[in-house]
SEKOL-604278 format. One record per residue (C-alpha): residue in three letters; residue number from 1; x, y, z. Coordinates in steps of 0.02 Angstrom, whole numbers, plus 32768, in hexadecimal, padded with zeros to 4 digits. Last residue first. Layout:
BEGIN
<lodren 'ALA' NUM <X Y Z>>
...
//
This chain:
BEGIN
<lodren 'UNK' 90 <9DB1 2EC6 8D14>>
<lodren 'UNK' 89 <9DC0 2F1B 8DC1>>
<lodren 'UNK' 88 <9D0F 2F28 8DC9>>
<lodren 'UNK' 87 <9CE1 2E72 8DA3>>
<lodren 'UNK' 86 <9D53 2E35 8E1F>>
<lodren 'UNK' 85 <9D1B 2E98 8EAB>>
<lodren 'UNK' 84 <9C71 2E78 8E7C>>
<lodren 'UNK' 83 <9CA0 2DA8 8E83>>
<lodren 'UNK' 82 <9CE9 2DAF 8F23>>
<lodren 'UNK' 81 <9C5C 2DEF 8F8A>>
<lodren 'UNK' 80 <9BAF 2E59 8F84>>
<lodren 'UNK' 79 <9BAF 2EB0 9010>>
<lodren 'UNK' 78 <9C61 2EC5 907E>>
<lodren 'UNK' 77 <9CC9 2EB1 8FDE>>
<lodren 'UNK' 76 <9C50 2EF7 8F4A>>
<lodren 'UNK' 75 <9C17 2F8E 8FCF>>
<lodren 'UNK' 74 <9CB9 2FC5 8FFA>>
<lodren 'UNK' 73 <9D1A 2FB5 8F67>>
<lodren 'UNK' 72 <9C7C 301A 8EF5>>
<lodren 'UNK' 71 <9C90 30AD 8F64>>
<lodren 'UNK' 70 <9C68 3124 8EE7>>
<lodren 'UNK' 69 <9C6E 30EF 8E55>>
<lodren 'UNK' 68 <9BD4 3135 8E14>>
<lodren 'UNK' 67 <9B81 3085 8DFA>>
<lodren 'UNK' 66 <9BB8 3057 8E96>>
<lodren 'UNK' 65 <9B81 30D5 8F2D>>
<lodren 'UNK' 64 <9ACB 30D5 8E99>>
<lodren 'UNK' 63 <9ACC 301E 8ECA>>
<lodren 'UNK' 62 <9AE6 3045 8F93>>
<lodren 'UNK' 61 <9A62 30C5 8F7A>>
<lodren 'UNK' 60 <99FD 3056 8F2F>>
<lodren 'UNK' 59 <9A00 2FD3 8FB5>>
<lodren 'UNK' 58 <99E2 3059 903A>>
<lodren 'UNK' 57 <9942 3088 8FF2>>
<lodren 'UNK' 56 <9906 2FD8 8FD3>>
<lodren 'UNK' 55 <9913 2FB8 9075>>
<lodren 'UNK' 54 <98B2 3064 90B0>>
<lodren 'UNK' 53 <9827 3039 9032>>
<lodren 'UNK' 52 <980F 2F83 908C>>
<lodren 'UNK' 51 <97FB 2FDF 9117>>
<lodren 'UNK' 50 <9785 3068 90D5>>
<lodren 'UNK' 49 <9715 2FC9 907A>>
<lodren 'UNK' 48 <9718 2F50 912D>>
<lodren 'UNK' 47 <96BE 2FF3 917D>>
<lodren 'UNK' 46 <965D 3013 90F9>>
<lodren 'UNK' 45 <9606 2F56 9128>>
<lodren 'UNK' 44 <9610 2F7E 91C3>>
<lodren 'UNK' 43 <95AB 3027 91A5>>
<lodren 'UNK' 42 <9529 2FA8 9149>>
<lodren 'UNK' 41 <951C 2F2B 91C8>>
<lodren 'UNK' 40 <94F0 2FBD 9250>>
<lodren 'UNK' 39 <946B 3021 91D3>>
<lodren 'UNK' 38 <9411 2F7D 91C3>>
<lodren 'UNK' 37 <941F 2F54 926E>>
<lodren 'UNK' 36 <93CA 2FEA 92AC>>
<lodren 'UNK' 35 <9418 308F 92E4>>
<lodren 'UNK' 34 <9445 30AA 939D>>
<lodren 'UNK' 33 <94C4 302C 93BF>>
<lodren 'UNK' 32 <9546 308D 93FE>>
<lodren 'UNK' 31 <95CA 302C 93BB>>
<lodren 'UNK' 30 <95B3 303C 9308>>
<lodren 'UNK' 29 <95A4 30D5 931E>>
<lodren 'UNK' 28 <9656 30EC 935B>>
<lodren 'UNK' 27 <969F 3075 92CE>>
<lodren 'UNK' 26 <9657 30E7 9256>>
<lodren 'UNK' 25 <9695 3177 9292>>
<lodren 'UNK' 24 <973D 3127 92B4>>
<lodren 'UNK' 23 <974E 30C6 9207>>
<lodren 'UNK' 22 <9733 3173 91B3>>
<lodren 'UNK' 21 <97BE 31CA 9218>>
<lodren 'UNK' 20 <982A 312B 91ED>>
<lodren 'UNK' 19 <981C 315B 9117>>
<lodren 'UNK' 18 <9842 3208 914B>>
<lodren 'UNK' 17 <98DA 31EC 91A2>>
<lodren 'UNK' 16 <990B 3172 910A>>
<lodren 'UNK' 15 <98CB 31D6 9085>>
<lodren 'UNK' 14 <9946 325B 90D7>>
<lodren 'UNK' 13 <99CC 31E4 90F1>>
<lodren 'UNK' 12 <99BB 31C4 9043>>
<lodren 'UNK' 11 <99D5 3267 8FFC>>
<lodren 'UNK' 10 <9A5C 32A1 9077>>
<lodren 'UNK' 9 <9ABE 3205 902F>>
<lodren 'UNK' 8 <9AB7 321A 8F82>>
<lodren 'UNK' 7 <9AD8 32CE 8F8E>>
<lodren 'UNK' 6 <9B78 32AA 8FFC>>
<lodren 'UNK' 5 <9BB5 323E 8F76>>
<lodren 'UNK' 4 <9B85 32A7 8ED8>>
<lodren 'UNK' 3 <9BE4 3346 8F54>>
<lodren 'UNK' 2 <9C8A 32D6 8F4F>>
<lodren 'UNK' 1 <9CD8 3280 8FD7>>
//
C-alpha cells in the first residue's frame, strides 16, 4: 500500500469519527427532552444531514479507491459487478 492509499483512508475515517461524534451530541439531546419541539425537529433533521454525510463519505472514498487505481478489482467485483471489471480491463 502506498502513502495516497493510506492518506485516503486516515482522511475519511477521520470525517467519519467526527461525522458520528456529531450524531451522538445531537442524538443525546435529543433524548433528554429539555429544549422545545422546534429545537428537537430541527436537531433530527441535522441528524438525518451528518448521516447522510457519512454515506456519501464512504462512497467517495471508494470512487477516489478507483479513480487512483488503487484497489479498483476489489471494489468493481464485490461493489459494482461484472460490467466495471470489464470496463477496466479494456
Amino acid at each position: 500500500m502506498d502513502i495516497l492509499f493510506w492518506g485516503l483512508t486516515l482522511g475519511v475515517i477521520g470525517k467519519v469519527l467526527l461525522g458520528i461524534t456529531v450524531m451522538l451530541v445531537h442524538w443525546k439531546i435529543v433524548k433528554e427532552h429539555k429544549i422545545d419541539r422546534k429545537v428537537l425537529k430541527e436537531m433530527r433533521r441535522e441528524w438525518n444531514i451528518a448521516f447522510l454525510a457519512i454515506i456519501l463519505i464512504i462512497i467517495g472514498y471508494l470512487l477516489e479507491l478507483m479513480a487512483f487505481g488503487i484497489a479498483p478489482d476489489i471494489l468493481c467485483n464485490f461493489i459494482l459487478g461484472q460490467e466495471c471489471a470489464q470496463m477496466l480491463a479494456s
